[in-house]
C-alpha positions as CSV (number, residue, x, y, z in Angstrom):
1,X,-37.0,-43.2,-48.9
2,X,-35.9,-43.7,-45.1
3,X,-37.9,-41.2,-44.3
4,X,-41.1,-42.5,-46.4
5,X,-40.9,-45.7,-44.1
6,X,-40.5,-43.8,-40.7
7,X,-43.2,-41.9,-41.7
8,X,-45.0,-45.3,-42.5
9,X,-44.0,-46.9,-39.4
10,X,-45.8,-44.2,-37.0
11,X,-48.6,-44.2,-39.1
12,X,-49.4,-47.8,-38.4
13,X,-47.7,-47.8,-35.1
14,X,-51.2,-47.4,-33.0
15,X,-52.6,-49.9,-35.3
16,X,-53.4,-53.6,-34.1
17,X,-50.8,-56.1,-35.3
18,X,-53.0,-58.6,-37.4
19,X,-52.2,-60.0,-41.0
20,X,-54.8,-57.2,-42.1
21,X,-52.4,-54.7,-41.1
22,X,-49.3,-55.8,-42.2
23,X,-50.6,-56.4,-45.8
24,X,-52.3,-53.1,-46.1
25,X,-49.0,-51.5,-44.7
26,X,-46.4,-53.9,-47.2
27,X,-49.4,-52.2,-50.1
28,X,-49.3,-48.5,-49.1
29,X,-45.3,-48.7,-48.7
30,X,-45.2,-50.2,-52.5
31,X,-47.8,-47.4,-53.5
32,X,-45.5,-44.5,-51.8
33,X,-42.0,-46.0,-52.9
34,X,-44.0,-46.0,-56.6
35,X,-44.8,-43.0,-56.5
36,X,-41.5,-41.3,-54.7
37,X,-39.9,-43.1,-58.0
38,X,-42.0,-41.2,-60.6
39,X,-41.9,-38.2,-58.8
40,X,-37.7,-38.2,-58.9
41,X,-38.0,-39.3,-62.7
42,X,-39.7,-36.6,-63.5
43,X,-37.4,-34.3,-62.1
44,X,-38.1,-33.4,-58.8
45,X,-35.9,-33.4,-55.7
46,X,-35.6,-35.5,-52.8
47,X,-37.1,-33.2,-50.3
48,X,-40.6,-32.6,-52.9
49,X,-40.8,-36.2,-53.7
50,X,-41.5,-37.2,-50.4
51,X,-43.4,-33.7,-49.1
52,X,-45.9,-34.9,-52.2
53,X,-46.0,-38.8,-51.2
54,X,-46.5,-37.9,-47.7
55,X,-49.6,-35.1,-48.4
56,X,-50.8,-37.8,-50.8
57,X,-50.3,-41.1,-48.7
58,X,-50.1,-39.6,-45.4
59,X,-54.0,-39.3,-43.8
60,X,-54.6,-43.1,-42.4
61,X,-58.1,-42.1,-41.6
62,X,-58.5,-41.1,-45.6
63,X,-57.3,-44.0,-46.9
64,X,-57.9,-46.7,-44.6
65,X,-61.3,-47.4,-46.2
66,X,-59.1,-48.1,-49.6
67,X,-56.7,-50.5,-47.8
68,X,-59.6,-52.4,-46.6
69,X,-58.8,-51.9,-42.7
70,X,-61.4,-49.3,-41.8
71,X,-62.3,-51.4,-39.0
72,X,-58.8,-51.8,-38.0
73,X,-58.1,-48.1,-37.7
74,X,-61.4,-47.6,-35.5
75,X,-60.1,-50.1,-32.9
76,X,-56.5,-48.8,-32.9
77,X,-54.5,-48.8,-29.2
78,X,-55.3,-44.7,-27.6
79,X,-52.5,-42.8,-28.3
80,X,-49.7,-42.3,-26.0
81,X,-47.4,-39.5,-24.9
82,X,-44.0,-40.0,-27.6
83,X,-40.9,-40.4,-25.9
84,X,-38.9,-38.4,-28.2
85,X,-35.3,-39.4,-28.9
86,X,-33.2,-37.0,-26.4
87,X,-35.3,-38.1,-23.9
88,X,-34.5,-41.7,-24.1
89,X,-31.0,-41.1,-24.8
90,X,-30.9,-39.2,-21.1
91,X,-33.4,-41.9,-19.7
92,X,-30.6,-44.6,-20.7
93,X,-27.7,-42.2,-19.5
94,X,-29.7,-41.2,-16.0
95,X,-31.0,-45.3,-15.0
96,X,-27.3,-46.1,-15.9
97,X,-26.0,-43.5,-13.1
98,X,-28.7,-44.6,-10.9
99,X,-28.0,-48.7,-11.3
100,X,-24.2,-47.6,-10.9
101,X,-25.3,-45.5,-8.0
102,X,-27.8,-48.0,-5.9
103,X,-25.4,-51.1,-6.6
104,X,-22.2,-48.9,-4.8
105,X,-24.8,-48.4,-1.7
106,X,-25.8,-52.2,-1.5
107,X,-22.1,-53.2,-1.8
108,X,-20.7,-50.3,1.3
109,X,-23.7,-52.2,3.1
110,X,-22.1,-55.4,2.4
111,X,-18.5,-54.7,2.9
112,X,-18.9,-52.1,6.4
113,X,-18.9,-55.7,8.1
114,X,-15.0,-56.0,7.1
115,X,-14.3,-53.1,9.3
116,X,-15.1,-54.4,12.5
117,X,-13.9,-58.1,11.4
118,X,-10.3,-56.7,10.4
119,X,-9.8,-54.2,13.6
120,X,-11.0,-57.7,15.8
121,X,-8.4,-59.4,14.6
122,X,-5.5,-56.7,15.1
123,X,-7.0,-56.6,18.9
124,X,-6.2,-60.2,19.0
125,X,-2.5,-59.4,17.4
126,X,-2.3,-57.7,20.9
127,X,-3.1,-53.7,19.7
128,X,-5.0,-51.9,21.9
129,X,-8.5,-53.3,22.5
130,X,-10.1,-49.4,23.2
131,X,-8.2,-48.4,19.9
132,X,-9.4,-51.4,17.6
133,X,-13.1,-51.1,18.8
134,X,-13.6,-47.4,18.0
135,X,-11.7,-47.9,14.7
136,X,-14.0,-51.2,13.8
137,X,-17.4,-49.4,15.0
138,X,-16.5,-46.1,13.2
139,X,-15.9,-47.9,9.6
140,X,-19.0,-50.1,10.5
141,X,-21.2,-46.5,10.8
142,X,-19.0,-44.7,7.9
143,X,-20.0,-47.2,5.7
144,X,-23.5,-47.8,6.8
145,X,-23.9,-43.6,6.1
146,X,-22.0,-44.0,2.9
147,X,-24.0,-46.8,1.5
148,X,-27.8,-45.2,2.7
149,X,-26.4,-41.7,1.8
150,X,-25.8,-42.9,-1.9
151,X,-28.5,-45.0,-2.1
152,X,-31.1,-41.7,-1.2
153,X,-29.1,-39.7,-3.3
154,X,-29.5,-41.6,-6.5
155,X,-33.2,-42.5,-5.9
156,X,-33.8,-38.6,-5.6
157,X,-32.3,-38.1,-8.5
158,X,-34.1,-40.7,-10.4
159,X,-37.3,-39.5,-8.7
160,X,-37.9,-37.4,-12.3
161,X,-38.5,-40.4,-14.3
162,X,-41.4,-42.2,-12.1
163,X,-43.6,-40.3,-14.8
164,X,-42.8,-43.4,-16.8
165,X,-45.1,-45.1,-14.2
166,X,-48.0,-42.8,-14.2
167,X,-48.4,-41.9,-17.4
168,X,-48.9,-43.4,-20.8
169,X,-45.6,-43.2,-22.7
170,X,-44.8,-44.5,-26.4
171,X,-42.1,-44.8,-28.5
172,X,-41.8,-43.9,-32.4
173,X,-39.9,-46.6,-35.0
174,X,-36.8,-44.3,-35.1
175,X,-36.7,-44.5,-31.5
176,X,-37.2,-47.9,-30.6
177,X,-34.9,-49.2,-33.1
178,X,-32.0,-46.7,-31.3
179,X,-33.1,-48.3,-28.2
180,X,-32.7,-51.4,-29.8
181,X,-29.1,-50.7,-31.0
182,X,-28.0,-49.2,-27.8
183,X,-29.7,-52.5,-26.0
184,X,-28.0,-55.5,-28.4
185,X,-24.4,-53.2,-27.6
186,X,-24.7,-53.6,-23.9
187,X,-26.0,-57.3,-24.2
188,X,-22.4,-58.8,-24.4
189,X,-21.1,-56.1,-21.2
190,X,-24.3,-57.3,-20.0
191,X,-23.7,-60.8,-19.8
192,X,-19.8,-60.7,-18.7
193,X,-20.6,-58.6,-15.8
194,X,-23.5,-60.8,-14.7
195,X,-21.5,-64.0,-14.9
196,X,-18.5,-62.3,-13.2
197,X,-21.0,-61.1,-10.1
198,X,-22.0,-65.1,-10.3
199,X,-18.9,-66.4,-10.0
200,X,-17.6,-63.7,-7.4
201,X,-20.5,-64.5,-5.3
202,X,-20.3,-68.2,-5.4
203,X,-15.9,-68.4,-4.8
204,X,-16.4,-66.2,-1.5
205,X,-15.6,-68.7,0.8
206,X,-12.3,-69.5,-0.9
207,X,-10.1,-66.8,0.9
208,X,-11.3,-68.6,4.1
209,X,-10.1,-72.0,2.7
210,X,-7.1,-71.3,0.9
211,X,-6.1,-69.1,4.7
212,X,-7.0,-71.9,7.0
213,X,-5.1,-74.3,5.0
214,X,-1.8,-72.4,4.8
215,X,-1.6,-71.4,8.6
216,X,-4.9,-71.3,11.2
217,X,-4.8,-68.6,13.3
218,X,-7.6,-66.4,14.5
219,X,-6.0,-63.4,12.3
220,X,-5.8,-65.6,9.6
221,X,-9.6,-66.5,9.9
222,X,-10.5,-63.1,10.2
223,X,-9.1,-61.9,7.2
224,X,-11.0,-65.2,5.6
225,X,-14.3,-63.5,6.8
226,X,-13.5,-60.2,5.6
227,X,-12.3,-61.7,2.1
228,X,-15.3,-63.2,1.9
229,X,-17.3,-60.2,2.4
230,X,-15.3,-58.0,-0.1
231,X,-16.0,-61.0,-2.9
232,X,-19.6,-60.9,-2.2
233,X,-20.0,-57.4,-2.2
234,X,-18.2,-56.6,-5.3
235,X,-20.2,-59.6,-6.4
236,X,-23.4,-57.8,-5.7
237,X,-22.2,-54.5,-6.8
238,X,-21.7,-56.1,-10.5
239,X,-25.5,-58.2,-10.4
240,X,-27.3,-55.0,-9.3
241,X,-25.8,-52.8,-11.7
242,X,-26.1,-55.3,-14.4
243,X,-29.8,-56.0,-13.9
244,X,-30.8,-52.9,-13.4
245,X,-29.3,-51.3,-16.4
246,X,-31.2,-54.3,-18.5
247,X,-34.3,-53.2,-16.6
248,X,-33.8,-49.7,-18.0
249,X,-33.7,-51.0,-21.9
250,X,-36.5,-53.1,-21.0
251,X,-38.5,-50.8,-19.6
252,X,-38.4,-48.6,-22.8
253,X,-38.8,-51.6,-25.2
254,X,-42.0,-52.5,-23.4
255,X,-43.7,-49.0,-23.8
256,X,-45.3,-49.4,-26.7
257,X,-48.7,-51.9,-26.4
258,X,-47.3,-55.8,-27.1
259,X,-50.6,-56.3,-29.3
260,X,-50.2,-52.9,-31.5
261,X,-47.7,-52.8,-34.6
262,X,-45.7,-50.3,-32.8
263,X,-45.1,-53.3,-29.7
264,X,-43.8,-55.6,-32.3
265,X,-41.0,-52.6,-33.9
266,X,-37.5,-55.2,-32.3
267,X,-37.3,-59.0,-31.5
268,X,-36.9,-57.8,-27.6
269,X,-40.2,-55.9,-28.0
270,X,-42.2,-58.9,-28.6
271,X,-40.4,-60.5,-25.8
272,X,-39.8,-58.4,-23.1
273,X,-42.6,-56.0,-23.3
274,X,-43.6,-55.5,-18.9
275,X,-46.6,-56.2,-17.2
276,X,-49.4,-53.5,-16.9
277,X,-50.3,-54.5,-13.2
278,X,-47.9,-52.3,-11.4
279,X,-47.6,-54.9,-8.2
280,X,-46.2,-57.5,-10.7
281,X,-44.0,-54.8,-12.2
282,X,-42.6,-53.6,-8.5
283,X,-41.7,-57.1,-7.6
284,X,-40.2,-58.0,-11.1
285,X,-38.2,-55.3,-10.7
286,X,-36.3,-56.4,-7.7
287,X,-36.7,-60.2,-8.0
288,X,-33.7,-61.4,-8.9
289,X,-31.6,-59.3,-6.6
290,X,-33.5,-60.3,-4.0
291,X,-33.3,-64.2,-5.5
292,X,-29.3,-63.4,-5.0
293,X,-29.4,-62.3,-1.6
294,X,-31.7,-65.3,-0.6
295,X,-28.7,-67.5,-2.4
296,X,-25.9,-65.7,-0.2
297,X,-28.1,-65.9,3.3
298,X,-28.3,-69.4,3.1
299,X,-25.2,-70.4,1.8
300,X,-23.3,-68.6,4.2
301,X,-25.4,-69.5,7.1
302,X,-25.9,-73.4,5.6
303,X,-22.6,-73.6,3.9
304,X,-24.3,-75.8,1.7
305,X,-22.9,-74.2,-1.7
306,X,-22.8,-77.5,-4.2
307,X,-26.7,-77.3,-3.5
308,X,-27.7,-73.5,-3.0
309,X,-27.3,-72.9,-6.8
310,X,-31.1,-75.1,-7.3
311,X,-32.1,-71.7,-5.7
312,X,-31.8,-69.9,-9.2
313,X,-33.6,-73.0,-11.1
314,X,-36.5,-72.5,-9.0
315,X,-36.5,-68.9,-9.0
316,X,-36.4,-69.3,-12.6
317,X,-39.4,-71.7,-12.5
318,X,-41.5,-69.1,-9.9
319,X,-40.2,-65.9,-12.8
320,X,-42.3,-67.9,-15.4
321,X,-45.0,-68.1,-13.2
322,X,-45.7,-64.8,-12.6
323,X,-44.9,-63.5,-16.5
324,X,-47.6,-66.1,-17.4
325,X,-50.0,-64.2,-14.9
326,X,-51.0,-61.6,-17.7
327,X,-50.2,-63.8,-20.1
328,X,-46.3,-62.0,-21.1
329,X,-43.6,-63.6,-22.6
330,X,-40.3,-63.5,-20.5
């Protein structure tokens, strides 16, 4: 019978999501089901049963007239390219390498300032000045090259996937609701990992305070600075990743048309589905990473940390905004 409802499900999947459809599909499931049961009481396998329901049931366009949504079935949402299974199982498997891989390069970014701040403060210790220069500049460039390099690298390699942008790609009911399952397992790693970047982000400045209170020195404030760096770009490192591997799972569950019965398949369908104005999509995509780095600039450069935080409410507020522009549902 699992079957019988898959095969249900993508029948109707193209369909628009009105009352009309969802009675006529509840009817035709009861008639198929009914007839799946007097098929296997009269002796007939599994495998026949449902080959006879589906060559019976199974031509919408025959029967549509019969379920009284004719109409329905004329105006149903074009037919996308199917994402088959495999390829969303790589898709999740390849945007998770990629978030890992562009998060590493914004954190080398981040922490090739620690470098120059640590080899500063051995000059001051009284090493050689010439020595402590070429060692700072050298990790400043080594990690400038490692966090470009890897951040090239995994947008190559991601590079197969913009045919998710150009084209129009759909996803069956067996598929979503793997997507689904794979989606509601990550939610908690999800969640821990964000509030963890959070937290890292916004305790930065304690190495500096805990350092200067113990014993002031130049070496001690230097090591402050480069603490401070480390916490913000491990910080970064676990928001990036984090978001972008959400992005990934919604980017699937919003394939399928929000206003077709196929868009409504998971709770996070009807919610999450993406904007079709591919501006709006290219700035959601990065907004609240860049929100973050907007919260570090000026806290660091304001110091003002018990107020920065009304940076996420309002970015919060702006998000709404533009979801409401096309009328989507955050």
């Amino acid at each position: 019978m699992e079957t019988i409802k898959i095969y249900l499900e993508n029948m109707f999947m193209n369909l628009p999501n009105t009352p009309e459809v969802y009675k006529a599909k509840q009817e035709l499931l009861q008639m198929m089901e009914d007839k799946y049961q007097e098929l296997k009481s009269e002796g007939k396998t599994e495998n026949e049963a449902i080959g006879i329901v589906i060559s019976e049931f199974g031509n919408l366009d025959e029967i549509a007239k019969d379920l009284g949504i004719e109409t329905c079935v004329e105006h149903a949402v074009p037919e996308g390219k199917k994402l088959s299974l495999e390829e969303a199982k790589e898709y999740i498997q390849d945007m998770g390498h990629a978030a890992t891989g562009i998060a590493l390069g914004v954190m080398f970014l981040i922490i090739s300032f620690v470098g120059p701040i640590v080899a500063d403060a051995f000059a001051d210790a009284g090493m050689k000045e010439e020595l402590t220069d070429m060692v700072g500049a050298v990790s400043l460039f080594l990690m400038w090259a490692l966090g470009i390099g890897i951040i090239i690298y995994t947008n190559i390699k991601k590079s197969k996937w913009d045919k998710m942008q150009h084209e129009n790609y759909v996803t069956e009911f067996s598929t979503t609701e793997y997507i689904q399952r794979q989606w509601e397992v990550y939610k908690q790693s999800y969640a821990t990992t964000k509030t963890l970047g959070v937290v890292l982000c916004i305790i930065s400045f304690i190495p500096a305070i805990v350092l200067d209170a113990v014993h002031s020195t130049y070496i001690t404030d230097s090591m402050g600075g480069a603490g401070l760096f480390l916490f913000v770009g491990v910080g970064v490192f676990l928001l990036i990743s984090s978001e972008s591997r959400k992005g990934s799972y919604m980017r699937l569950l919003g394939l399928n048309d929000p206003k077709s019965v196929g868009g409504k398949y998971t709770v996070d369908q009807k919610k999450n589905h993406q904007p079709k104005n591919p501006v709006l999509r290219a700035i959601l995509s990065v907004y609240w990473p860049t929100v973050t780095c907007i919260y570090l600039i000026y806290s660091f450069l304001t110091f003002n940390w018990h107020i920065s935080w009304i940076i996420f409410v309002i970015a919060g507020v702006i998000q709404m905004f533009l979801n409401n522009l096309e009328g989507e549902e955050s």
